[in-house]
Backbone as a ProteinNet text record, in pm:
[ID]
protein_1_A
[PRIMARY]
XXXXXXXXXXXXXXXXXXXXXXXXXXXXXXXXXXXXXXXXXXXXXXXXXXXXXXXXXXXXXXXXXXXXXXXXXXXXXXXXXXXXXXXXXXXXXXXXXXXXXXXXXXXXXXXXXXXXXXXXXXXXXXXXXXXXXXXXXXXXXXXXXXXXXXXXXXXXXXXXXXXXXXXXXXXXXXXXXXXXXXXXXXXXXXXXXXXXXXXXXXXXXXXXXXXXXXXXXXXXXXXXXXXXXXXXXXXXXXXXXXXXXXXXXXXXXXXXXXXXXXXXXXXXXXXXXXXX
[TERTIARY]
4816.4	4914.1	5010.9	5033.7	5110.8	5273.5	5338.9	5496.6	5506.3	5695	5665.4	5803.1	5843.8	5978.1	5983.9	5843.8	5861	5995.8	6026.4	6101.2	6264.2	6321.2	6444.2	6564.8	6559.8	6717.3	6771.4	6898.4	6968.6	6951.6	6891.6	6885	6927.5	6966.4	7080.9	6961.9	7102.8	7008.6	7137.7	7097.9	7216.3	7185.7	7251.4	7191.3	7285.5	7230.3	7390.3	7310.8	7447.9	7410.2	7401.9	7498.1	7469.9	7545.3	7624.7	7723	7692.5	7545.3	7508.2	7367.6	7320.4	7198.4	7075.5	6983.3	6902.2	6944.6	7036	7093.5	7165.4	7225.9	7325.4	7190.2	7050.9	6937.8	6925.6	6903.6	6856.9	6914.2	7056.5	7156.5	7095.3	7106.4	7086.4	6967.6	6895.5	6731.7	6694.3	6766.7	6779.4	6891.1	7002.9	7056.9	6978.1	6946.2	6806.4	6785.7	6703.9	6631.4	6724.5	6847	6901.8	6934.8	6958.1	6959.2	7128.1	7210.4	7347.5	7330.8	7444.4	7404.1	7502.8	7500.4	7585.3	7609.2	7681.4	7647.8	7774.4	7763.6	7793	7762.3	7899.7	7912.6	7999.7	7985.3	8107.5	8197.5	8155.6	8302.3	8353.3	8471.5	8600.3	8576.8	8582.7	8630.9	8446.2	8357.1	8203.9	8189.6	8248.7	8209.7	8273.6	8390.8	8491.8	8424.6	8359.1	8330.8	8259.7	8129.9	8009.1	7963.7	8101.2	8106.6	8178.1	8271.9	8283.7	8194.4	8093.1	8002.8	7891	7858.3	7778.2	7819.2	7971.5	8031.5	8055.4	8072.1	8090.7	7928.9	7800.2	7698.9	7621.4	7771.2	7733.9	7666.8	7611.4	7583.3	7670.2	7647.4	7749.6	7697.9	7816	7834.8	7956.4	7915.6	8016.4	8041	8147.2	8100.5	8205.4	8184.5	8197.8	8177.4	8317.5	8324.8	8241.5	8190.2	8051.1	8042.9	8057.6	7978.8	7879.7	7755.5	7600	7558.4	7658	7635.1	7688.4	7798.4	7913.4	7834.1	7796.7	7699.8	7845.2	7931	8040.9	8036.8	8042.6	8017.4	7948.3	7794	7711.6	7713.6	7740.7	7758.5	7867.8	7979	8106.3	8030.8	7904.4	7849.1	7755.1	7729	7589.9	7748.6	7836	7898.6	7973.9	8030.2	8094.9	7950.7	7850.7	7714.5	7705.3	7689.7	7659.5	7770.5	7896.5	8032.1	8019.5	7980.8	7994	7889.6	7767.7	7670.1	7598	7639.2	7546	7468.5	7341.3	7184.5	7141.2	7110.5	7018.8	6886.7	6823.3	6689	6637.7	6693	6654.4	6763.1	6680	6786	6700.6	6811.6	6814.3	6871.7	6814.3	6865.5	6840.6	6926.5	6879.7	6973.1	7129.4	7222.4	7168.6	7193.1	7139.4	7166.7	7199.8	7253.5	7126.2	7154.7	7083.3	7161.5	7129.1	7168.9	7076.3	7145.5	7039.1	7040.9	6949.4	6930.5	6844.9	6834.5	6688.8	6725.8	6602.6	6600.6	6638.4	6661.2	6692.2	6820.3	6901	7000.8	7147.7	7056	7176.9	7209.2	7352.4	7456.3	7386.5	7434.1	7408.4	7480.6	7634.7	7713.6	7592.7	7560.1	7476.4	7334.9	7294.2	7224.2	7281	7390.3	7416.2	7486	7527.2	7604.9	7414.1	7338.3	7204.2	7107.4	7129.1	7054.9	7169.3	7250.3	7346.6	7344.4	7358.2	7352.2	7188.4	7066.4	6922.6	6879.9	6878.4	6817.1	6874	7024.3	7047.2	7114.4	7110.2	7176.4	7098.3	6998.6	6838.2	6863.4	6798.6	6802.8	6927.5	7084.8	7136.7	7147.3	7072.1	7032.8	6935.4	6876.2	6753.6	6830	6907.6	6953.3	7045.1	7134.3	7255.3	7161.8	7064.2	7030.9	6932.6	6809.1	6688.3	6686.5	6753.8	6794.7	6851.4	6946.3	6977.1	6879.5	6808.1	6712.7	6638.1	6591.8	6463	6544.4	6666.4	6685.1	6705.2	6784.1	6773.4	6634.1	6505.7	6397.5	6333.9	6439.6	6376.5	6324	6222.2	6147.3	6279.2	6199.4	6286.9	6204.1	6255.4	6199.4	6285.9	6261.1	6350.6	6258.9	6301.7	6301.2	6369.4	6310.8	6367.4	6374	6435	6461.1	6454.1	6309.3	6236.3	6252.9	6150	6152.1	5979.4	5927.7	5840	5872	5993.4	5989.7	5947.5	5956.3	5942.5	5786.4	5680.9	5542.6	5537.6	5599.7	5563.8	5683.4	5674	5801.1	5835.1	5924.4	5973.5	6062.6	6078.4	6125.4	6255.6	6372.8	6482.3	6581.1	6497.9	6625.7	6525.9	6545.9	6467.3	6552.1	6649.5	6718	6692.1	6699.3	6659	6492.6	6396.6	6223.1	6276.2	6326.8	6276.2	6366.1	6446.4	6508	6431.8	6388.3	6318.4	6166.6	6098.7	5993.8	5991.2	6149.6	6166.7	6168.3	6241.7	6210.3	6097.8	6029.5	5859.7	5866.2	5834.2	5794.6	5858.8	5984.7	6089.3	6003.2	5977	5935.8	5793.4	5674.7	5592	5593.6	5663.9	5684.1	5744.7	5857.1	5931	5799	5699.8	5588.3	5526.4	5458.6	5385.2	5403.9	5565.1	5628.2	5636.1	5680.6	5688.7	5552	5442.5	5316.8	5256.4	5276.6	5217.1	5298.3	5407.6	5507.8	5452.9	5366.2	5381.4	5555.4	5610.1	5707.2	5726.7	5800.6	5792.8	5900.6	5827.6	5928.8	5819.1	5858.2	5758.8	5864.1	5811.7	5893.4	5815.4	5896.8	5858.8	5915.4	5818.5	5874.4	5889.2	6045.1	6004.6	6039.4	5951.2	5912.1	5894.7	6048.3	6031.9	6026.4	5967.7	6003.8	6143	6160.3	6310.9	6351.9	6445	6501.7	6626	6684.6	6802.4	6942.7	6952.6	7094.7	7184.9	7292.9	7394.1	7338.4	7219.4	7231.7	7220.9	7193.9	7199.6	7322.8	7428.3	7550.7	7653.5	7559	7573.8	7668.5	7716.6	7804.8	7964.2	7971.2	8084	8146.3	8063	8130.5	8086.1	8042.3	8081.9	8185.9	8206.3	8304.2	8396.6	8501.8	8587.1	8609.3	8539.4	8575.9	8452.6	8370.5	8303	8190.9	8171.6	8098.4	7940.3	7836.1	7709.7	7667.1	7573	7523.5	7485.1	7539.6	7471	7355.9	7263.6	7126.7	7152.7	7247.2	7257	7274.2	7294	7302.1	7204.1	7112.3	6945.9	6912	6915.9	6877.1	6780.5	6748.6	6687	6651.9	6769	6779.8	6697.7	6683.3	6633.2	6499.5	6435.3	6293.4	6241.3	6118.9	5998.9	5972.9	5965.2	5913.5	6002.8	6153.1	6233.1	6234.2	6228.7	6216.3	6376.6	6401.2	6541.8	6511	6632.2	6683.6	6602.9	6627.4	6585.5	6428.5	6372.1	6182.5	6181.9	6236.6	6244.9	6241.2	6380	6388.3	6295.2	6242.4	6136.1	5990.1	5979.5	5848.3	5926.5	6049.2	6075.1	6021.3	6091.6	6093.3	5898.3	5859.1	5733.4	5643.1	5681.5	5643.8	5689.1	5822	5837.4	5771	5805.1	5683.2	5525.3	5456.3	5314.8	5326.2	5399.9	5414	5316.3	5385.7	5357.4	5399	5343.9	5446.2	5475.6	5357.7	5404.6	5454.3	5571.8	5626.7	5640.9	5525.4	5490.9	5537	5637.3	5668.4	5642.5	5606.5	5528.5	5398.4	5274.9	5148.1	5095.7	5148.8	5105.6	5079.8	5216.5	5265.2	5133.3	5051	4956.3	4846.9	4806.6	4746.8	4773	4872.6	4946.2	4902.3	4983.1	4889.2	4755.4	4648.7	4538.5	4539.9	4559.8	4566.6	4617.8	4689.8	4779.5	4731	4654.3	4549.4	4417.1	4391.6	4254.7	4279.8	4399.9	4485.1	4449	4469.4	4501.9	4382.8	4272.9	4109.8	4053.3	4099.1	4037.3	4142.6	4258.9	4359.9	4411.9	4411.9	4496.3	4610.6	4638.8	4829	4879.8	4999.3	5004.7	5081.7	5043.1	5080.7	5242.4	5273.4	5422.2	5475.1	5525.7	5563	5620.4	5697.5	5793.8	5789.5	5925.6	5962	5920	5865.7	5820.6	5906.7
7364.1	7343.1	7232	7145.7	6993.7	7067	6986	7020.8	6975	7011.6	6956.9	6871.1	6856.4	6797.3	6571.6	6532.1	6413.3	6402.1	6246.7	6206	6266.4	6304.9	6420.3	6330.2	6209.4	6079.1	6152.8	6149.6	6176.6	6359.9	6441.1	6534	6648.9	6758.5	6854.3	6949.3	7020.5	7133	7217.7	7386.2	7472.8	7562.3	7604	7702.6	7776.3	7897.3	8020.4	8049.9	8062.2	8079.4	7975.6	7810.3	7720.2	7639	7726.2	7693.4	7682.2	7739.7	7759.2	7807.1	7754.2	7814.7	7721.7	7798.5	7769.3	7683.2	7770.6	7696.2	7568.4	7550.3	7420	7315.9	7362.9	7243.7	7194.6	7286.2	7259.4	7171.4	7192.9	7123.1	6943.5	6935.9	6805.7	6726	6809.3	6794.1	6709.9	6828.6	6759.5	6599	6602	6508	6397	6419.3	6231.9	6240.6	6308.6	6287.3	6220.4	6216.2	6133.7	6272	6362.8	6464.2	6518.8	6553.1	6631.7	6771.7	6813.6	6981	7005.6	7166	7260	7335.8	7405.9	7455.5	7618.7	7697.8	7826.6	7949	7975.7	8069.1	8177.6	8270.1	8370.9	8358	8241.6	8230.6	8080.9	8096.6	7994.5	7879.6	7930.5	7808.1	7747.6	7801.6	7779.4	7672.3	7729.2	7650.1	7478.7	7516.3	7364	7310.9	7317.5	7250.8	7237.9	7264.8	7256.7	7125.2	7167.2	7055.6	6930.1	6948.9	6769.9	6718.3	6797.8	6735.4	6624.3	6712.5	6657.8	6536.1	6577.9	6426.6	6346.5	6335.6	6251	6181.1	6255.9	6174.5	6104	6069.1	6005.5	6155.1	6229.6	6298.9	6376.9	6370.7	6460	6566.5	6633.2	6786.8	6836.4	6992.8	7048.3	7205	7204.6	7374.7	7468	7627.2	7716.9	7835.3	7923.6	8012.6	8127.6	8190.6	8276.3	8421.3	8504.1	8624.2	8671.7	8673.2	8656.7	8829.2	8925.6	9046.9	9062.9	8966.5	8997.7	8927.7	9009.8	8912	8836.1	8862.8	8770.3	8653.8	8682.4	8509.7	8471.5	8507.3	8407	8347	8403.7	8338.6	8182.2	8254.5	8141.5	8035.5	8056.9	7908.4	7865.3	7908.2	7863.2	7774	7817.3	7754.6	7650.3	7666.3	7547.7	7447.6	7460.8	7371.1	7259.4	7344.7	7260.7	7180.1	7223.8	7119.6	6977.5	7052.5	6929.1	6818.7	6833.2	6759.9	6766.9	6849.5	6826.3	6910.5	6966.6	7005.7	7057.5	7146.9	7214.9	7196.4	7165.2	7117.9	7240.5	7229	7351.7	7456.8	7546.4	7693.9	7747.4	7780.3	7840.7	7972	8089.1	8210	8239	8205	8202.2	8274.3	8303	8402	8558.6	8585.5	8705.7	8743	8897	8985.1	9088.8	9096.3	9220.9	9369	9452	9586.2	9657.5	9692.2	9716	9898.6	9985.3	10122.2	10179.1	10285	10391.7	10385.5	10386.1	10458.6	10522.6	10678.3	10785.3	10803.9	10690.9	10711.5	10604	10505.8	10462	10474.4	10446.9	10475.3	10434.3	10559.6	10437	10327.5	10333.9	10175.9	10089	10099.8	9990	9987.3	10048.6	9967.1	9934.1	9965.1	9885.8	9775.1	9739.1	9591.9	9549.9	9550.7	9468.3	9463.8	9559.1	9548.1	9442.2	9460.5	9405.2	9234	9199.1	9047.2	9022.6	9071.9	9034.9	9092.5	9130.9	9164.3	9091.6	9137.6	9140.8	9030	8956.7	8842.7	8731.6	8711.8	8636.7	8658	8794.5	8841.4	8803.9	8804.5	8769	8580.5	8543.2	8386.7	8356.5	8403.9	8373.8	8404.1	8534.4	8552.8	8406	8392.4	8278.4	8161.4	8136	7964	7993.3	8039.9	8020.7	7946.8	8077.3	7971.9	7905.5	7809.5	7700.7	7601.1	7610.3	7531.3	7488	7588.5	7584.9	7498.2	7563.8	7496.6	7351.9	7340.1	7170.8	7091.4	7120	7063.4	6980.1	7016.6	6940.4	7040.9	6989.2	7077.9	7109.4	7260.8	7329.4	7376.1	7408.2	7460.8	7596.8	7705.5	7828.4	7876.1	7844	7903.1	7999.1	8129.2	8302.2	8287.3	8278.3	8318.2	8470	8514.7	8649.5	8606.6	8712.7	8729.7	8725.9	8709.2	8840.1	8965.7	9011.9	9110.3	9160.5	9058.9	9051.1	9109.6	9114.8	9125.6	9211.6	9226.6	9327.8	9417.4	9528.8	9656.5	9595.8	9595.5	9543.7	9664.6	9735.9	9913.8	9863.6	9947.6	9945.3	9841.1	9811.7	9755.7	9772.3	9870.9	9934.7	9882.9	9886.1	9827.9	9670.6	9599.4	9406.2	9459.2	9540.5	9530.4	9524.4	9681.6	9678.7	9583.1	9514.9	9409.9	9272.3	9236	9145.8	9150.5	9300.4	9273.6	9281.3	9306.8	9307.3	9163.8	9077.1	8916.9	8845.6	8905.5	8871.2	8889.3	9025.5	9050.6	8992.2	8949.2	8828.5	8775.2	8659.1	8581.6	8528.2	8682.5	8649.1	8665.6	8750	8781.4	8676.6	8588.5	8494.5	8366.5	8338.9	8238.1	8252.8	8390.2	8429.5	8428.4	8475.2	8449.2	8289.3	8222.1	8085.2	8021.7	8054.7	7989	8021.5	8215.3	8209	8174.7	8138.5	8110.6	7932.2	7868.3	7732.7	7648.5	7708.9	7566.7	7510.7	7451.9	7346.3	7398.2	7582.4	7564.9	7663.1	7634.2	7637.8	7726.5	7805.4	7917.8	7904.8	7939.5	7908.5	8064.6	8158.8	8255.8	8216.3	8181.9	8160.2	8293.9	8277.7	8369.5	8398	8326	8290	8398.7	8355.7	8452.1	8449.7	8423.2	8401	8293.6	8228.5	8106.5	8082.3	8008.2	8062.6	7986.4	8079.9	8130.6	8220.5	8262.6	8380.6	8508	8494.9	8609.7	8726.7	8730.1	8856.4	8922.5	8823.6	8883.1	8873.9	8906.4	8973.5	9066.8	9123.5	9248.9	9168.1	9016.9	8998.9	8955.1	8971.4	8974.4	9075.9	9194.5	9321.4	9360.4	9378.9	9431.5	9530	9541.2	9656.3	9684.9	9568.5	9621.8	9672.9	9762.2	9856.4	9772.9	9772.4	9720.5	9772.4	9736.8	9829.9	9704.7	9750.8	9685.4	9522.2	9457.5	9339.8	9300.2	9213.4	9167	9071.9	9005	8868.9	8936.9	9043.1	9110.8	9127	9148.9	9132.5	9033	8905.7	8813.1	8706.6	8793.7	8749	8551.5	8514.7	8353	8294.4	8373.1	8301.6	8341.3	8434.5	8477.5	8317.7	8356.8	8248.5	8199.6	8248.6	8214	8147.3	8139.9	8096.9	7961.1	7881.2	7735.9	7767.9	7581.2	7557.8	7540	7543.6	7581.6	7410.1	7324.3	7205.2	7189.6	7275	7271.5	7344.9	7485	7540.6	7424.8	7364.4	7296	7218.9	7142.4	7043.4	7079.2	7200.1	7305.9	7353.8	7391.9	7404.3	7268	7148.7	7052.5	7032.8	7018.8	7035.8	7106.2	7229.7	7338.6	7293.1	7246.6	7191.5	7081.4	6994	6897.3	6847.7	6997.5	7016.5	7189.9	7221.6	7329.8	7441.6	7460.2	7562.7	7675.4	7824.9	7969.3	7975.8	8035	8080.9	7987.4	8034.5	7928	8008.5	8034.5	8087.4	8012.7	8002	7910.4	7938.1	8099.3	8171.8	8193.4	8111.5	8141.9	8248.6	8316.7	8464.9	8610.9	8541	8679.7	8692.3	8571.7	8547.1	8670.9	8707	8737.9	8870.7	8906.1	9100.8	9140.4	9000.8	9065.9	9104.6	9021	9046.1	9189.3	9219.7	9337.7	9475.7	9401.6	9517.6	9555.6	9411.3	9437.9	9504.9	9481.4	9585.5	9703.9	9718.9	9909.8	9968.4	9847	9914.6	9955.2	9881.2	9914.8	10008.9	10069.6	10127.7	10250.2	10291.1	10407.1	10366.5	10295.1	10246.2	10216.6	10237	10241.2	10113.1	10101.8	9924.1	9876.2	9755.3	9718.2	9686.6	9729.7	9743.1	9618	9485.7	9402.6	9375	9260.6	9245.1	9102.8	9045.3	8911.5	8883.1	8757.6	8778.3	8641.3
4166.4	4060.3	4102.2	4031.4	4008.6	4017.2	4034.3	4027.8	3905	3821.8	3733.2	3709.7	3790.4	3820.9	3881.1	3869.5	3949.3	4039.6	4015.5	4066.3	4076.3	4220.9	4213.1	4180.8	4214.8	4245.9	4079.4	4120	4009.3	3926	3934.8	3937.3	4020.3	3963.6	4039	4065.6	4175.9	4249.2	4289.6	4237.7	4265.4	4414.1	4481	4623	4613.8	4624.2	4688.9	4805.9	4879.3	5023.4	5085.9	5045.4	5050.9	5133.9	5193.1	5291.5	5472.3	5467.2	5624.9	5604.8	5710.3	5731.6	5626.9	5592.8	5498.7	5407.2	5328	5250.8	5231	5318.8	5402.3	5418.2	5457.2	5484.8	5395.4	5261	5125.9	5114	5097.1	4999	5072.3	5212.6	5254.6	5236.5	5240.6	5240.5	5059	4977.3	4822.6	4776.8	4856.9	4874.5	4925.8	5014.7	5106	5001.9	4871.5	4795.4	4639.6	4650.4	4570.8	4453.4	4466.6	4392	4378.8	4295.3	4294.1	4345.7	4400.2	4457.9	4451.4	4353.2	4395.9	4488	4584.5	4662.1	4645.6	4652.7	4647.7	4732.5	4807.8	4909.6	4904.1	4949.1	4963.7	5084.1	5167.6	5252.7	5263.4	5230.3	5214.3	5234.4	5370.6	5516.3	5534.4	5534.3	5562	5418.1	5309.9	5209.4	5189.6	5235	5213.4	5322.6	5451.6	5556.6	5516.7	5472.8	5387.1	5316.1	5214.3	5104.2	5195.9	5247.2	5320.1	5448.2	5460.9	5490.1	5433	5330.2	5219.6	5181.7	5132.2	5051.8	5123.2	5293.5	5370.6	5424.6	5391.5	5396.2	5242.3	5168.7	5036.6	4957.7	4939.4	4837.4	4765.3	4608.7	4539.4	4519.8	4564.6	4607.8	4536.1	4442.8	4383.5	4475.8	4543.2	4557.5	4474.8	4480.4	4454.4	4522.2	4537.2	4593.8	4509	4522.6	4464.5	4537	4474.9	4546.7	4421.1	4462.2	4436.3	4366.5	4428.7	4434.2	4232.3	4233	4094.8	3975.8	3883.9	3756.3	3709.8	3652.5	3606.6	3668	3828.3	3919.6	3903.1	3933.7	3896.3	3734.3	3652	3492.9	3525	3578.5	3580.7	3687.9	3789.2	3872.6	3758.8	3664.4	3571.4	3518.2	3489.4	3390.3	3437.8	3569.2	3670.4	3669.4	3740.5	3743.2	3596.8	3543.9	3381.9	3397.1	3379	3383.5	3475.3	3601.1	3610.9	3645.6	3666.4	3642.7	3531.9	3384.2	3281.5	3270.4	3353.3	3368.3	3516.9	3525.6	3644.3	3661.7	3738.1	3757.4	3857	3923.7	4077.9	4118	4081.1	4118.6	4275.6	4368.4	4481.7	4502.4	4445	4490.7	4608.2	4713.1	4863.8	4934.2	4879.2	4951.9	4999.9	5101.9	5153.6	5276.3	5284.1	5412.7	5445.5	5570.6	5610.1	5650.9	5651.1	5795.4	5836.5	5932.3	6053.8	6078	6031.9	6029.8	6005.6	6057.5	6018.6	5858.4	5799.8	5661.1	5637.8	5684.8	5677.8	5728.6	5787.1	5807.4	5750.5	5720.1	5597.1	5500.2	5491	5376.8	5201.7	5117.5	5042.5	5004.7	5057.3	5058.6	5095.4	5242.7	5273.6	5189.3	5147.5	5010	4920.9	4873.2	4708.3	4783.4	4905.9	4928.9	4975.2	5052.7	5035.2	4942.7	4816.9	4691	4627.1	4630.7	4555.7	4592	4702	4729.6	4719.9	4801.3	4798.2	4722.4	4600	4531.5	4374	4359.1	4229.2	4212.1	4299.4	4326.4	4258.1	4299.5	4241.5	4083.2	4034.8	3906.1	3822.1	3872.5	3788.6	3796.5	3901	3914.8	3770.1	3816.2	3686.9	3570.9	3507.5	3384.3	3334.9	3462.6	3389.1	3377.9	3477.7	3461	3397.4	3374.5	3404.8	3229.1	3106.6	2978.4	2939.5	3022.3	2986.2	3050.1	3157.7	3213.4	3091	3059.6	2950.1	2818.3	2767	2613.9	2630.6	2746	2799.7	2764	2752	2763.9	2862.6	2984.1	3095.8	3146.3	3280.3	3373.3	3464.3	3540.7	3613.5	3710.4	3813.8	3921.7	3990.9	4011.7	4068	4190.8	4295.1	4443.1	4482.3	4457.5	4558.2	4705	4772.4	4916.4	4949.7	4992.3	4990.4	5170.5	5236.9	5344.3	5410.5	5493.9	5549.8	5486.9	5464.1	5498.6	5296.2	5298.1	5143.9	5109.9	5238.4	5167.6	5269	5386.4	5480.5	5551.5	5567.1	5568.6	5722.4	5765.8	5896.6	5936.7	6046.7	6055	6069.1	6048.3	6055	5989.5	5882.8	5776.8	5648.7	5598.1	5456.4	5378.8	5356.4	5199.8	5198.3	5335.5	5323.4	5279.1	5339.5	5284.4	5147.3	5098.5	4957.2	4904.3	4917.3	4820.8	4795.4	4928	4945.3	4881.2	4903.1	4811.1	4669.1	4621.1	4478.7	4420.2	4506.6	4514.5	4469	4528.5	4560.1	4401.5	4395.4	4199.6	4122.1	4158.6	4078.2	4010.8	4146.7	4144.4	4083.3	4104	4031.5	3874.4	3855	3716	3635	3709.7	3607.4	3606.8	3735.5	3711.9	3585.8	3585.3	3513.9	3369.3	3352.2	3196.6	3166.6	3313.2	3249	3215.3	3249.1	3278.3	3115.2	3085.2	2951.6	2862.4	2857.7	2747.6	2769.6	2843	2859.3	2820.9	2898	2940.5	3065.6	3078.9	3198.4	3283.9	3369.3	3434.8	3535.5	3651.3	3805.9	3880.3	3995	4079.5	4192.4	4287.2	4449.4	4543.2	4615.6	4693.9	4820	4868.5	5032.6	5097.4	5168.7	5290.2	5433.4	5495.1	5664.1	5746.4	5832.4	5966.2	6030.6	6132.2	6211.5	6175.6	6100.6	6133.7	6177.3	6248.4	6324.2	6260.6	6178	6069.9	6130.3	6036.7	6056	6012.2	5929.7	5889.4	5976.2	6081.4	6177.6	6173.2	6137.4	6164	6020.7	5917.6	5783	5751	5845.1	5865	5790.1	5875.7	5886.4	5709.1	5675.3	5517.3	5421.5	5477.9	5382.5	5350.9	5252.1	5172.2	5202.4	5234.3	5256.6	5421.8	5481.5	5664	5686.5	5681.8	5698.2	5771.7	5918.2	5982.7	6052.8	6047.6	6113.2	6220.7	6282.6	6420.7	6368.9	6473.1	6388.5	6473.8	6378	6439.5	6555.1	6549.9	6634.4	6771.3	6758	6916.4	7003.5	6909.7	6942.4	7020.6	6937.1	6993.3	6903.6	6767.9	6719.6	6721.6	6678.3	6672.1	6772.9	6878.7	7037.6	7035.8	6927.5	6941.7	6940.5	7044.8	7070.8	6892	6822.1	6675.7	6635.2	6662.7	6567.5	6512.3	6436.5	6337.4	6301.4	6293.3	6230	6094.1	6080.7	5916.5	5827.4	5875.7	5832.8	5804	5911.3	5889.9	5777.8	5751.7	5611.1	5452.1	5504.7	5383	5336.6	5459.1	5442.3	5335.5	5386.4	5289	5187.5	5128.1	5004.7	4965.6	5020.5	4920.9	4867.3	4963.8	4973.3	4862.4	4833.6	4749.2	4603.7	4610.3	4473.3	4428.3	4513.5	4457.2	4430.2	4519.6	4464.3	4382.7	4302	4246.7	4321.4	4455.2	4525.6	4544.1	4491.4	4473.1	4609.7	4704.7	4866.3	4912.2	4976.2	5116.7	5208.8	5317.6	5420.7	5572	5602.6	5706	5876.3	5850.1	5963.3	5960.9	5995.7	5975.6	6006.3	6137.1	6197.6	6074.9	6046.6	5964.7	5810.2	5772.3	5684	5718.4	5890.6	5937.7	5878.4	5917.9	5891.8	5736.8	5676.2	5578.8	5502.2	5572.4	5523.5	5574.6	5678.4	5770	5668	5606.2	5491.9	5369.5	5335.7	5190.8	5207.7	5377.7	5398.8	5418	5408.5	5438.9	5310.5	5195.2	5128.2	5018.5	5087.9	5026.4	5116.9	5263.7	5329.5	5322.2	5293.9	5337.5	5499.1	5508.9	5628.6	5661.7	5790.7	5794.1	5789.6	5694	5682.2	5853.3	5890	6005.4	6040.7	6149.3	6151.9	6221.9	6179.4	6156.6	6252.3	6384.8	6486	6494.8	6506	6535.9	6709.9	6762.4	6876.2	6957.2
[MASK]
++++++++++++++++++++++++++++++++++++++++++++++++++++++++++++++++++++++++++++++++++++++++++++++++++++++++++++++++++++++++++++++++++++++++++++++++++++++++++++++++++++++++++++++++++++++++++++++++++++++++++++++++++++++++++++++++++++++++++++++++++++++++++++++++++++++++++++++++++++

């Protein structure tokens, strides 16, 4: 499948979660490419540094303070975006936290704050933009920031699996509507392994104080697997421009899952997943 977006110079691109990490690549990665970016975060100080970065390597950059979890916010970034560049071309639902717990032993706070940012965060992405994309009559492109963990259960953070594999179905479902409705609008699931972000240490902007173990204690960032945030971007951009759904940036993990689809023709235990 063809992209359907050609040439990006002069065309916008929105990211939440766009202040660091992943997101922060995007934004630059779409900029080389001559593109406007919004960028939208839930912290302050990450976001204003963010944005005078951007604008200090020539690209225009709008940001917005955003929390991803609040449908009202995301409506008021659909509505800041339009203002001020006109038109959305590329939506990035990419903001996202983890926590770290037995299933059986977390809160349900800590699911409705990680359903709430990875999950419903996306969904109310798609509600504010996805129809003005379309009535515009230009092509559009919407990239979910899913996980591994998005296609495969990873033990001790059940509310990031199931949010993340709700992503996944997002994502195929809004292809699928856009594909039989034929309009000109394309979706991308990324799906990394480790890449070495903050999110391990997700904790530090829950809501209300209320702190759980953070990942970065682990070590995760330093796993042998880990890829920077910039190789990510490089395969979004990639994916958009040959209208590619998977963005698999861990080849291993391709493996698990065949492993998981033969579980699931044979009654087999699905394979239990580890960053290495």
């Amino acid at each position: 499948m063809a992209g359907v977006l050609g040439n990006l110079q002069g065309k916008t691109a929105v990211i939440t979660g766009g202040a660091s990490g992943i997101g922060l690549a995007m934004a630059q990665r779409f900029g080389a490419e001559g593109m406007n970016v919004v960028i939208a975060d839930v912290e302050q100080g990450a976001l204003d540094a963010a944005s005078d970065l951007l604008n200090d390597a020539g690209i225009a950059c709008a940001a917005m303070r955003c929390d991803v979890s609040d449908r009202h916010a995301v409506e008021a970034l659909a509505d800041f975006s339009y203002e001020e560049f006109g038109a959305v071309h590329i939506l990035c639902n990419n903001a996202g936290v983890v926590h770290r717990d037995l299933t059986w032993e977390a809160s349900i706070e800590s699911w409705e704050w990680v359903l709430g940012v990875d999950l419903w965060g996306p969904i109310y992405g798609v509600h504010s933009f996805v129809p003005r994309m379309l009535a515009s009559g230009e092509p559009g492109h919407v990239v979910n920031t899913a996980s591994t963990a998005g296609i495969l259960a990873f033990p001790s953070i059940a509310s990031y699996d199931v949010a993340k594999q709700g992503v996944v179905a997002l994502s195929e479902a809004l292809l699928a509507d856009a594909m039989a409705a034929n309009v000109p609008l394309r979706a991308s699931v990324l799906c990394p392994g480790v890449v070495r972000t903050k999110i391990g240490f997700s904790e530090r902007n829950r809501p209300g104080g209320v702190k759980g173990e953070a990942f970065g204690t682990q070590g995760l960032t330093t796993a042998t697997e880990a890829i920077d945030p910039e190789d990510v971007a490089d395969q979004v951009l990639e994916a958009i421009n040959n209208g590619t759904f998977w963005i698999m940036t861990h080849p291993r993990y391709v493996e698990l899952v065949k492993e998981r689809a033969e579980g699931m023709l044979t009654g087999g235990i699905p394979p239990i997943p580890r960053p290495i």
